[in-house]
Residue frames relative to the residue before (quaternion, step in Angstrom):
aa qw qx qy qz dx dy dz
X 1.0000 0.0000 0.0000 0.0000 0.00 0.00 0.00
X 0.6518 0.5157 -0.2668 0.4878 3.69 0.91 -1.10
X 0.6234 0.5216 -0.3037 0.4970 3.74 1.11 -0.53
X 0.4594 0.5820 -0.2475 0.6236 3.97 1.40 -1.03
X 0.8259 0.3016 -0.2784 0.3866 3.54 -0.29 -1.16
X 0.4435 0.6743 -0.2411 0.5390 3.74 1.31 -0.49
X 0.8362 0.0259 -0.1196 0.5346 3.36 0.55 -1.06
X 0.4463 0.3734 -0.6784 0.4485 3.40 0.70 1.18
X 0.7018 0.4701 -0.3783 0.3787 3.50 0.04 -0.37
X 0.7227 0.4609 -0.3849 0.3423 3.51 0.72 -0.07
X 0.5780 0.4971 -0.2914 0.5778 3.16 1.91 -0.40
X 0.3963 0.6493 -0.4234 0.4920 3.59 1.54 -0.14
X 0.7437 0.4870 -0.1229 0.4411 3.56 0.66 -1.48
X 0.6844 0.4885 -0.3161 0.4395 3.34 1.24 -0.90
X 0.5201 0.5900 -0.3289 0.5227 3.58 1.41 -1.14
X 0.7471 0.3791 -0.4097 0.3609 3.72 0.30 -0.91
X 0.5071 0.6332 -0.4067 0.4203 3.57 1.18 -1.17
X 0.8053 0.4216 -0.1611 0.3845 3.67 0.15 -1.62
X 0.5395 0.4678 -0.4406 0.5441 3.52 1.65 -0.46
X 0.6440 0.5894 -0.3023 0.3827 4.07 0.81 -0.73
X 0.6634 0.4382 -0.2260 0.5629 3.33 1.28 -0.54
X 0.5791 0.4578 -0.4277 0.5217 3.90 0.93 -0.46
X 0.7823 0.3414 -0.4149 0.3152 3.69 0.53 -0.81
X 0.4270 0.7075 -0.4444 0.3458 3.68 1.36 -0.18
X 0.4757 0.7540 -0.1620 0.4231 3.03 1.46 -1.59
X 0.9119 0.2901 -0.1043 0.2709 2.93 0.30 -1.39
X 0.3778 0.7788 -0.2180 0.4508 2.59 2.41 -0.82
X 0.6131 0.5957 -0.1938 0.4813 3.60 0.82 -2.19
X 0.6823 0.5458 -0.3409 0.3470 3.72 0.77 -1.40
X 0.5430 0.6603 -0.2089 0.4749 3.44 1.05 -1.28
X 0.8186 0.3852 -0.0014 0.4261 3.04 -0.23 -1.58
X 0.6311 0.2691 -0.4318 0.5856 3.74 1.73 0.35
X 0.7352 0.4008 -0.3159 0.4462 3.47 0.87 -0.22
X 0.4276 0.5931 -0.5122 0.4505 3.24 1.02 1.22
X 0.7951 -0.2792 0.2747 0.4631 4.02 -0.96 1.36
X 0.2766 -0.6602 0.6827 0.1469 3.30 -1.53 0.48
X 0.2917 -0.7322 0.5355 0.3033 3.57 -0.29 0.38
X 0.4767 -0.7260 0.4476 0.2129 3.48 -0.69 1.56
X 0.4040 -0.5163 0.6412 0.3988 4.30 -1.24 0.13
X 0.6538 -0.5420 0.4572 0.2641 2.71 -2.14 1.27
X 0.6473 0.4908 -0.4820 0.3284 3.61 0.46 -0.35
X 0.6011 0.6540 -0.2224 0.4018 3.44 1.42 -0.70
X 0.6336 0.4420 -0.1867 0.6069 3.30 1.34 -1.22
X 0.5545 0.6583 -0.3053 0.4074 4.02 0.90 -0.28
X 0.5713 0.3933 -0.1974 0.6928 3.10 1.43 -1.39
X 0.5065 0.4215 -0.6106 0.4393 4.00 0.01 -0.10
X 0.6228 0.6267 -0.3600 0.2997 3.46 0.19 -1.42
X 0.7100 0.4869 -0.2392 0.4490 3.11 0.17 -1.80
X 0.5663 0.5596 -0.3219 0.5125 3.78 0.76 -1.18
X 0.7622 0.3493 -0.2835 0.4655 3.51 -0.30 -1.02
X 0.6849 0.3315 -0.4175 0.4966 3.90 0.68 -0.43
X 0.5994 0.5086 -0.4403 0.4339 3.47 0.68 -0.15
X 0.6489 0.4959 -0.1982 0.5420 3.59 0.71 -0.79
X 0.6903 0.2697 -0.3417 0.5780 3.87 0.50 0.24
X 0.7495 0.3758 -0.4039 0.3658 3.41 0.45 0.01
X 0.5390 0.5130 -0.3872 0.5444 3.43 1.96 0.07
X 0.7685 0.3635 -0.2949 0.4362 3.38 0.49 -0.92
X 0.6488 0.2774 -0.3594 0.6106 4.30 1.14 0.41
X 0.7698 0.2242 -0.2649 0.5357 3.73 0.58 0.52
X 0.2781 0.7216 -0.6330 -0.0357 3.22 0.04 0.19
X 0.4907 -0.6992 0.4653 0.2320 3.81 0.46 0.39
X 0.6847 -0.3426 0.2311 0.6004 3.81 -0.66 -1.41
X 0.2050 0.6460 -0.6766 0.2879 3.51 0.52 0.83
X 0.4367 -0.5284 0.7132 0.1464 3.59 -1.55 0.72
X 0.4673 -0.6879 0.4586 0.3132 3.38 -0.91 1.04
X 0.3931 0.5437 -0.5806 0.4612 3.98 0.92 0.20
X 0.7322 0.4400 -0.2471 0.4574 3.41 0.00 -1.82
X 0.6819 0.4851 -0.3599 0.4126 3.82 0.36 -0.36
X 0.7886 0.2954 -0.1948 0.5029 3.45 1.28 -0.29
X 0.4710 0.5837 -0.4600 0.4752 2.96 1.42 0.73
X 0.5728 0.6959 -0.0921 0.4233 3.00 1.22 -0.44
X 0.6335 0.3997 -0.1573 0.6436 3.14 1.26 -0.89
X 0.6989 0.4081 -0.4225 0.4080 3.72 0.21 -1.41
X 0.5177 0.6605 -0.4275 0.3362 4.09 1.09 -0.51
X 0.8194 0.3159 -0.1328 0.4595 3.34 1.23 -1.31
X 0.5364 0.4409 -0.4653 0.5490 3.36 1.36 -0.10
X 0.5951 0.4309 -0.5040 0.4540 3.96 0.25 0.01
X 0.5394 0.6619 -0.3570 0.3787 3.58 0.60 -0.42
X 0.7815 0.3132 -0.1095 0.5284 3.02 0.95 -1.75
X 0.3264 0.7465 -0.3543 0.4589 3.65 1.37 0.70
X 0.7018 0.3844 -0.1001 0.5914 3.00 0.79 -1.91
X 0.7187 0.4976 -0.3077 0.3758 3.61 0.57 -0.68
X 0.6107 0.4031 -0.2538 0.6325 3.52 1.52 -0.75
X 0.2745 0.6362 -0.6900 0.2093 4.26 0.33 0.29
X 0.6094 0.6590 -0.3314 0.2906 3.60 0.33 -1.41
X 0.5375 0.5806 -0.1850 0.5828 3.47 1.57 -1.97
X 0.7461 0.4359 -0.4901 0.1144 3.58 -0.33 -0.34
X 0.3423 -0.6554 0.5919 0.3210 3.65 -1.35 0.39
X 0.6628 -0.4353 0.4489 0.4120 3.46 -1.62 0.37
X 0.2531 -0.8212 0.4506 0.2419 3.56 -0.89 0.17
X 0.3453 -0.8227 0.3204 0.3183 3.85 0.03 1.49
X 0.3994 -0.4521 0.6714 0.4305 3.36 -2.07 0.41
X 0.5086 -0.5846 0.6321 0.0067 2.37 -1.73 1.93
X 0.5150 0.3932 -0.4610 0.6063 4.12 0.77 -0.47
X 0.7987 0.4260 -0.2907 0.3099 3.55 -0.44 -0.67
X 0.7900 0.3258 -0.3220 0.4076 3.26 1.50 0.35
X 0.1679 0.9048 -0.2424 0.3073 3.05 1.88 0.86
X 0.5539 0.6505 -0.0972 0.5105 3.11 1.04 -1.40
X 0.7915 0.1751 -0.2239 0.5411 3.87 0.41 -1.46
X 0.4623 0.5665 -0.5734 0.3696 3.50 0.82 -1.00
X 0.6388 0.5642 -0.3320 0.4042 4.34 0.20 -1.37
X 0.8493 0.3185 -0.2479 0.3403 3.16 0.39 -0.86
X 0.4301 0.5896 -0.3624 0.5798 3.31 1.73 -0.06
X 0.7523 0.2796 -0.4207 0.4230 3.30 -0.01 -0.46
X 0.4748 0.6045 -0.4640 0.4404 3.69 1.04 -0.05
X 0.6280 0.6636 -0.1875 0.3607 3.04 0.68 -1.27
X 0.7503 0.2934 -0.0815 0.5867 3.27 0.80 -1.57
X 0.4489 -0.6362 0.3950 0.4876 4.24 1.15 0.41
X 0.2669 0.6673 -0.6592 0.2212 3.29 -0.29 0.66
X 0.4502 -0.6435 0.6182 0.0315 3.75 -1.24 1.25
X 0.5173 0.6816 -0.4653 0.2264 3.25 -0.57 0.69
X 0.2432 0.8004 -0.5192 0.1749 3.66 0.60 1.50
X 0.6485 0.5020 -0.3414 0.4592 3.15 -0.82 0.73
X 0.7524 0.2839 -0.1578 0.5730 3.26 1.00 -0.66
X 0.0956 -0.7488 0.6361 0.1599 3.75 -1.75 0.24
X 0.5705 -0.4205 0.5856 0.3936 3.46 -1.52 -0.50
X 0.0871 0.7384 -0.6620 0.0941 4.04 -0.48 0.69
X 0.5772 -0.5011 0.6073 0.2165 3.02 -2.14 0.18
X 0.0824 0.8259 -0.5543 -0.0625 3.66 -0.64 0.75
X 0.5310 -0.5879 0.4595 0.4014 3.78 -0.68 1.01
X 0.9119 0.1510 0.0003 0.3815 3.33 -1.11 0.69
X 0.7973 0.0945 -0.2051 0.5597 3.54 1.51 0.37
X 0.4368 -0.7921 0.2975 0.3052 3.69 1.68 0.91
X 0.7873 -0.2317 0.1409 0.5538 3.84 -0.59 -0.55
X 0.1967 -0.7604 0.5681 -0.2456 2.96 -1.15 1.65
X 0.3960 -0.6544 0.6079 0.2131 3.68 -0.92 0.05
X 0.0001 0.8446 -0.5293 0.0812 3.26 -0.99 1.72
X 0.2652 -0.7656 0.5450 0.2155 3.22 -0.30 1.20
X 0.0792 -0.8762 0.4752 0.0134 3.58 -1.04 1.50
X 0.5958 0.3847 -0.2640 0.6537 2.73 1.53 1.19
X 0.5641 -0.5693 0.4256 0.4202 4.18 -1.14 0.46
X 0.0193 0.7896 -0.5453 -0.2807 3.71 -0.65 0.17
X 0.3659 -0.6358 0.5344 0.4197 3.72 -1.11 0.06
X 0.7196 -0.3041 0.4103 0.4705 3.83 -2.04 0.63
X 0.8671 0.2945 -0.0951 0.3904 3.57 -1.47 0.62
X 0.4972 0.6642 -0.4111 0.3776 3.87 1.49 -0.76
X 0.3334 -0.7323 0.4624 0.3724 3.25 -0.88 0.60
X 0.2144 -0.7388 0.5387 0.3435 4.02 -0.80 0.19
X 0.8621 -0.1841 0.0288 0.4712 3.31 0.58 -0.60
X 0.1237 -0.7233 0.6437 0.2174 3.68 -1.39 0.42
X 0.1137 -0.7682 0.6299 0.0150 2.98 -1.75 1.07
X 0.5021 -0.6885 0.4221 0.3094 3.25 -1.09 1.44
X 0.7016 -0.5180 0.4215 0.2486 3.03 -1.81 0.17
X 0.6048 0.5205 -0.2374 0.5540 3.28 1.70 -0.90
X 0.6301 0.4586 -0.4432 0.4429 3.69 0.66 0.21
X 0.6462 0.6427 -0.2604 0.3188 3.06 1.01 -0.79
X 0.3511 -0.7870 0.3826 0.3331 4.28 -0.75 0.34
X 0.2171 0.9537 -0.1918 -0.0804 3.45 -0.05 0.43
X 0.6674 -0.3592 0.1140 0.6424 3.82 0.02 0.09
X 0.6701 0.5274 -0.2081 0.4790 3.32 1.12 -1.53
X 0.7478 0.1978 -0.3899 0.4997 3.84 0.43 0.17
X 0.5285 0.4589 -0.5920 0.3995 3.61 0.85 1.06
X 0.5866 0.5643 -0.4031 0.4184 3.35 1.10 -0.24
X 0.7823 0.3250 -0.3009 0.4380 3.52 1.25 -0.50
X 0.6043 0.5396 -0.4538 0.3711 3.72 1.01 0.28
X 0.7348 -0.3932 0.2701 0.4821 3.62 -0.71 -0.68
X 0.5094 0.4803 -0.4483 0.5558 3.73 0.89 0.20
X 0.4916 0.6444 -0.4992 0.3064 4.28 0.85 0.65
X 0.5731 0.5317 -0.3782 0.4958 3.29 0.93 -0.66
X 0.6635 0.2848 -0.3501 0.5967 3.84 0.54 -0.99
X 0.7728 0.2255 -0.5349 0.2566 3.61 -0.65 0.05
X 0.3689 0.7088 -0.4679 0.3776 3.75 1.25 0.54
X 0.7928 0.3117 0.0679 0.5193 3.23 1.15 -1.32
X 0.5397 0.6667 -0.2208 0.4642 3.34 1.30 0.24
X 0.2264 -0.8291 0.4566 0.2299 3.55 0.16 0.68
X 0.6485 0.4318 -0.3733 0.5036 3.69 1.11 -1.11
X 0.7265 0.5209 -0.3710 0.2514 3.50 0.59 -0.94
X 0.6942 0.5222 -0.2614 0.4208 3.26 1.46 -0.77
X 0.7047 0.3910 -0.2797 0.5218 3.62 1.57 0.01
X 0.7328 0.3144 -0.2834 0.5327 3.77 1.01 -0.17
X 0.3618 -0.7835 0.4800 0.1576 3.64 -0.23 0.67
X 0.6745 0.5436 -0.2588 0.4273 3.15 0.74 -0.90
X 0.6908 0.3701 -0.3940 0.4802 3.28 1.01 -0.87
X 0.4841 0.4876 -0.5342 0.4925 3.88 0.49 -0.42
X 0.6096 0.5324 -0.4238 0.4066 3.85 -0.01 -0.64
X 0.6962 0.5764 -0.1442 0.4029 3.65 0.75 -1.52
X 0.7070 0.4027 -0.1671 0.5568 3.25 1.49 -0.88
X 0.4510 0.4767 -0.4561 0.6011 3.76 1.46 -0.58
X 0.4281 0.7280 -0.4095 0.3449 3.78 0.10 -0.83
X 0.7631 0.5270 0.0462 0.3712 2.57 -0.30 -2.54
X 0.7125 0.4101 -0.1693 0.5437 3.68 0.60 -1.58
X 0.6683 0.4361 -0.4164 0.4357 3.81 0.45 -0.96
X 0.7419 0.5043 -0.3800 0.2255 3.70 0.61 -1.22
X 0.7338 0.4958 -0.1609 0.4357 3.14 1.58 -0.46
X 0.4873 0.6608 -0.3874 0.4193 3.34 1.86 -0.19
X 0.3511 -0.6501 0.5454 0.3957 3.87 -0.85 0.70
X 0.8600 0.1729 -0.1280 0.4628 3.44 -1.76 0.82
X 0.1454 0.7293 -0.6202 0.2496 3.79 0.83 0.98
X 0.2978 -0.6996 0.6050 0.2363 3.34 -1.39 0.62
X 0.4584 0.7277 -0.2997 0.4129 3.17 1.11 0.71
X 0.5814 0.7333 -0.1591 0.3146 3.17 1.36 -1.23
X 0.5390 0.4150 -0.4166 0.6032 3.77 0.70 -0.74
X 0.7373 0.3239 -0.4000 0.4376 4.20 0.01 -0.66
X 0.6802 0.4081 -0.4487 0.4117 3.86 0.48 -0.77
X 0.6346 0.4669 -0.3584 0.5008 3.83 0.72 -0.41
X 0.6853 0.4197 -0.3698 0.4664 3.28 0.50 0.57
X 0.5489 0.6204 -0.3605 0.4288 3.71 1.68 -0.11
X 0.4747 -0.7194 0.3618 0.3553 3.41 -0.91 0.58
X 0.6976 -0.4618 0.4183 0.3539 3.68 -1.30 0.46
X 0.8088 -0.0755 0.0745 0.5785 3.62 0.78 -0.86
X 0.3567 -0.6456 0.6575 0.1535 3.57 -1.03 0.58
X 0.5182 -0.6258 0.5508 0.1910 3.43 -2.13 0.63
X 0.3211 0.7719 -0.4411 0.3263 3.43 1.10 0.90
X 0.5080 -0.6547 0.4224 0.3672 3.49 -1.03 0.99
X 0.6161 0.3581 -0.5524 0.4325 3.71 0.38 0.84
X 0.6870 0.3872 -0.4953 0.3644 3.51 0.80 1.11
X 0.4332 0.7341 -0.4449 0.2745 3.04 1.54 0.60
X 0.4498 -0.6054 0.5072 0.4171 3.66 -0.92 -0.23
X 0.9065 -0.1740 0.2348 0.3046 3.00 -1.84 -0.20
X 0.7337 0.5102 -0.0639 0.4442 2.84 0.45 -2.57
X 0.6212 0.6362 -0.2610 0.3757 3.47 1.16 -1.57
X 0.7859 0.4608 -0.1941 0.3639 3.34 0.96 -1.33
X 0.4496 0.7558 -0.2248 0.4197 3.04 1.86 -0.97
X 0.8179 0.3401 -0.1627 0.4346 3.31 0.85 -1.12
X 0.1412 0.8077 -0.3288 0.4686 3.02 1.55 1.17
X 0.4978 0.7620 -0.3198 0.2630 2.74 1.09 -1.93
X 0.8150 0.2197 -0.1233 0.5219 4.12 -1.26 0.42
X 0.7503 0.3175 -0.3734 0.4437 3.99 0.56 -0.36
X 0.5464 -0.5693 0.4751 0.3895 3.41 -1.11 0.34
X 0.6317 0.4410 -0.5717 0.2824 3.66 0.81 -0.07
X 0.5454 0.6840 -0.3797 0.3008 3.48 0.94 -0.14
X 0.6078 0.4740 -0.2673 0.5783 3.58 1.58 0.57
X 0.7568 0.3667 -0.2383 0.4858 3.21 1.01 -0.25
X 0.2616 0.6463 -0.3440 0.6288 3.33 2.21 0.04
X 0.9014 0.0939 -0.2042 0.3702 3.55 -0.19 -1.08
X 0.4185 0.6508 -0.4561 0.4396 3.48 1.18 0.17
X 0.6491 0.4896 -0.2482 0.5267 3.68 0.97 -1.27
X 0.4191 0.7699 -0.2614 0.4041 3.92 1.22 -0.47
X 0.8746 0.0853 0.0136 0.4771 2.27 0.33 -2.08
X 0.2543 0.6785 -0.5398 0.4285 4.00 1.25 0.45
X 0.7731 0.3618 -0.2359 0.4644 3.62 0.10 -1.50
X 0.7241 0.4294 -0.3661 0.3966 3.53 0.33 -0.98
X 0.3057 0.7050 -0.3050 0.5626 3.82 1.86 -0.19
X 0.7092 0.5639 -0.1299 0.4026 3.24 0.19 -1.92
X 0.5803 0.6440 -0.3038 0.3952 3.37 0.69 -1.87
X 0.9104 0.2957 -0.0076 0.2894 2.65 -0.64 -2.12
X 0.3053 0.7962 -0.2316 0.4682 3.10 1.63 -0.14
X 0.7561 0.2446 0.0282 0.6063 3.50 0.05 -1.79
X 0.6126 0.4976 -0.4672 0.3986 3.86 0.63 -0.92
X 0.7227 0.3562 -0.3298 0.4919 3.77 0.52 -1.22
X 0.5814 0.6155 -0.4293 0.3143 4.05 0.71 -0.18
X 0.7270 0.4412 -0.1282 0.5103 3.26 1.64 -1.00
X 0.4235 0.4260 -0.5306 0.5980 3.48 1.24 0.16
X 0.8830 0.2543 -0.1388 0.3693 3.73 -0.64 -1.14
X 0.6589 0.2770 -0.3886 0.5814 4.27 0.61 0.76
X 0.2115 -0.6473 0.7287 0.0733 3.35 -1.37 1.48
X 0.3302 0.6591 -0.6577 0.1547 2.92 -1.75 1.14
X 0.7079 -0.4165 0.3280 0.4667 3.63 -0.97 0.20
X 0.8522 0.3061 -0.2104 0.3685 3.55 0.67 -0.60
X 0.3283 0.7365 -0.2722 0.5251 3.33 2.33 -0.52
X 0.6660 0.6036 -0.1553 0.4098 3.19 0.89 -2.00
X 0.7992 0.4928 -0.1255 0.3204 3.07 0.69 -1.36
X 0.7955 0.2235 -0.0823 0.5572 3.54 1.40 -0.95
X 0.0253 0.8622 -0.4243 0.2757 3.04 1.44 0.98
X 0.8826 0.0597 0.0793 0.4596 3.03 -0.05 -1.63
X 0.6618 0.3768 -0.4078 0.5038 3.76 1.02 0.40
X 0.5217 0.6713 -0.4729 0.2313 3.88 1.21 -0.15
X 0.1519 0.8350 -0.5288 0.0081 3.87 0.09 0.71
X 0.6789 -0.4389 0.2785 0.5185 3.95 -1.21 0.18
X 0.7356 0.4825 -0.3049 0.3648 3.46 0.88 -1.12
X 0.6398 0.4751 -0.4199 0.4344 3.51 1.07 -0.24
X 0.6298 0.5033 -0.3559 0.4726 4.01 1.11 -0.67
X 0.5697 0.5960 -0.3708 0.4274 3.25 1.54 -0.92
């Protein structure tokens, strides 16, 4: 028996050893697939970009709002190619199903009967896996899962929306930046939901050129490039705020804040 107990415990010890080395592992994994920090000559050209870009998108003088957004998409591709270095891998969204579920369990959230599914031609969706009756509830969700103005005011993006003019009049963008800050904060209680958001959205700031072009004669084709040029406004905006203001949250989206991620 005393020989048995020995060798459970040494294979006890091995399991823990090899369980210590998988999370290093995993640790090392992280911590390479986190941003490259870009060369000053690289981050310079951002600069230049972002002053070039605020003085097109808040002056644009007699430019025609076409010619004004031609203009920009030139320099926001630029600052694309210049931010490649900045990107993060982008997660399987099936593969992050599972915890996202159990987090909201976790955090009381209500929600039998229904799941998270794949849908041809319109990705992850809500499936009801069961009849409901008129008036049934499908699901409740807590407040604490939820992002909101009030927990940007209490995380580290408060000081800047104290002192911020855009932040203190457009919510949405403070929201965009809470976002932004959670996806990159370590150990976010956010995470199981942001790893489950898609990489890119069907909004008319992922269209192209040609895409917008055929706009051409409707009236959405002005408010398309107005919305264009707001974010690309936005961009250069926060990019040149976060090179030149130290703080905890400044600090923090410093060196992963790029167009495609605000985009």
């Amino acid at each position: 028996m005393g020989s048995r107990r020995r060798a459970f415990l040494c294979h006890a010890l091995d399991d823990l050893k090899m369980g210590k080395k998988n999370k290093a592992k995993q640790a090392n994994h992280k911590i390479n697939l986190a941003p490259r920090k870009i060369s000053p000559l690289k981050r310079n050209e951002l600069n230049n970009i972002a002053d070039k870009l605020l003085k097109i998108c808040s002056n644009s003088g007699g430019l025609k709002e076409w010619d004004t957004f031609t203009e920009i998409n030139k320099l926001l591709a630029k600052a694309v190619e210049l931010e490649s270095d900045m990107r993060v891998p982008v997660n399987d969204r099936s593969n992050a199903i599972p915890r996202f579920l159990e987090w909201l369990e976790e955090n009381g959230a209500l929600f039998e009967g229904v799941s998270v599914a794949t849908f041809e031609g319109y990705e992850l969706g809500l499936k009801a896996e069961k009849d409901f009756e008129v008036g049934e509830l499908l699901m409740a969700i807590p407040r604490k899962t939820m992002l909101t103005l009030e927990n940007a005011r209490l995380s580290e993006l408060g000081v800047l929306l104290c002192k911020d003019p855009m932040l203190q009049h457009m919510p949405n963008v403070a929201l965009s930046l809470l976002l932004l800050h959670e996806k990159f904060k370590p150990n976010s209680h956010w995470a199981p939901y942001i790893d489950l958001l898609p990489s890119e959205y069907t909004t008319v700031l992922y269209f192209s050129p040609s895409e917008l072009a055929d706009l051409k004669g409707s009236p959405a084709q002005e408010a398309a490039l107005k919305q264009c040029r707001n974010i690309a406004r936005q961009y250069a905006y926060f990019s040149k705020m976060f090179q030149n203001v130290s703080g905890p949250a400044c600090d923090l989206l410093r060196e992963v804040f790029t167009y495609e991620q605000y985009r």
